[in-house]
N, C-alpha and C positions, 0 to 999 in steps of 0.2 A: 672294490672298495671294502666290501667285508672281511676280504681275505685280509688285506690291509689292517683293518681293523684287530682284526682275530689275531695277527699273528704279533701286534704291539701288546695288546693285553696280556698274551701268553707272553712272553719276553716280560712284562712286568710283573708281574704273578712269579716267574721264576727266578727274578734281581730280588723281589721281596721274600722269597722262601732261603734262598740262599741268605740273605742279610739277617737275617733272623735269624737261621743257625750257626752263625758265627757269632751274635747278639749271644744265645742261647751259650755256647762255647765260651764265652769271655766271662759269661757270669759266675759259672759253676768252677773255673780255674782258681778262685781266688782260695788259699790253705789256712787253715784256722788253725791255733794256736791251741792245742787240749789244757786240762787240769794239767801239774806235774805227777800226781798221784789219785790214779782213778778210783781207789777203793777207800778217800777218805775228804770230805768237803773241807775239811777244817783239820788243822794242822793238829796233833796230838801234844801237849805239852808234859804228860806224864808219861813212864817214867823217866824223872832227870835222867844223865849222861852219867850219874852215881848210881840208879837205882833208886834214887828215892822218889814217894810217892804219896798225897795225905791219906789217914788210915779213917779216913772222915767222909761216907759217900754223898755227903751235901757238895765236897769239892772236887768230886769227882766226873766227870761228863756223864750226865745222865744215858743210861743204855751200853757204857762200852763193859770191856771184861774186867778191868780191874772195879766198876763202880759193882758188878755183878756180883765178883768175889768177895767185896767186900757187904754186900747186904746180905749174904749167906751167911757169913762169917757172924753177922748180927743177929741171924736168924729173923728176916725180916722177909722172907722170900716164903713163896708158898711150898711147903717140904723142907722147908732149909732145916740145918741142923741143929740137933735139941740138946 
């Protein structure tokens, strides 16, 4: 009767490890969809398809290069130019 016993429980023990890793398997298949462009959250709107660009760094995206250039150019930058 033990043996009995013992060898249903192992037999279930091994239906529910098995069923789990295939649980486990189905979850992790699922493919996520990335950014299209990983080096920028937000889509850049300067410079136009002409080159133009406002020379005004209030409208320019705080922190990028052209807002940079142009607060140097103001001298508004620590070191900028005199």
């Amino acid at each position: 009767m033990k043996a009995l016993l013992f060898g249903l429980t192992a037999a279930a023990l091994i239906a529910a490890g098995v069923g789990a890793g295939n649980a486990a398997h189905k979850r992790h298949a699922k493919r996520y969809v990335g950014h299209p462009d990983p080096y920028s959250a937000v889509p850049q709107k300067y410079p136009t398809e002409y080159g133009w660009y406002p020379h005004d760094p209030e409208q320019l995206a705080f922190g990028s290069r052209l807002w940079w250039d142009e607060m140097e150019r103001e001298g508004r930058t620590r070191g900028g130019r005199n």
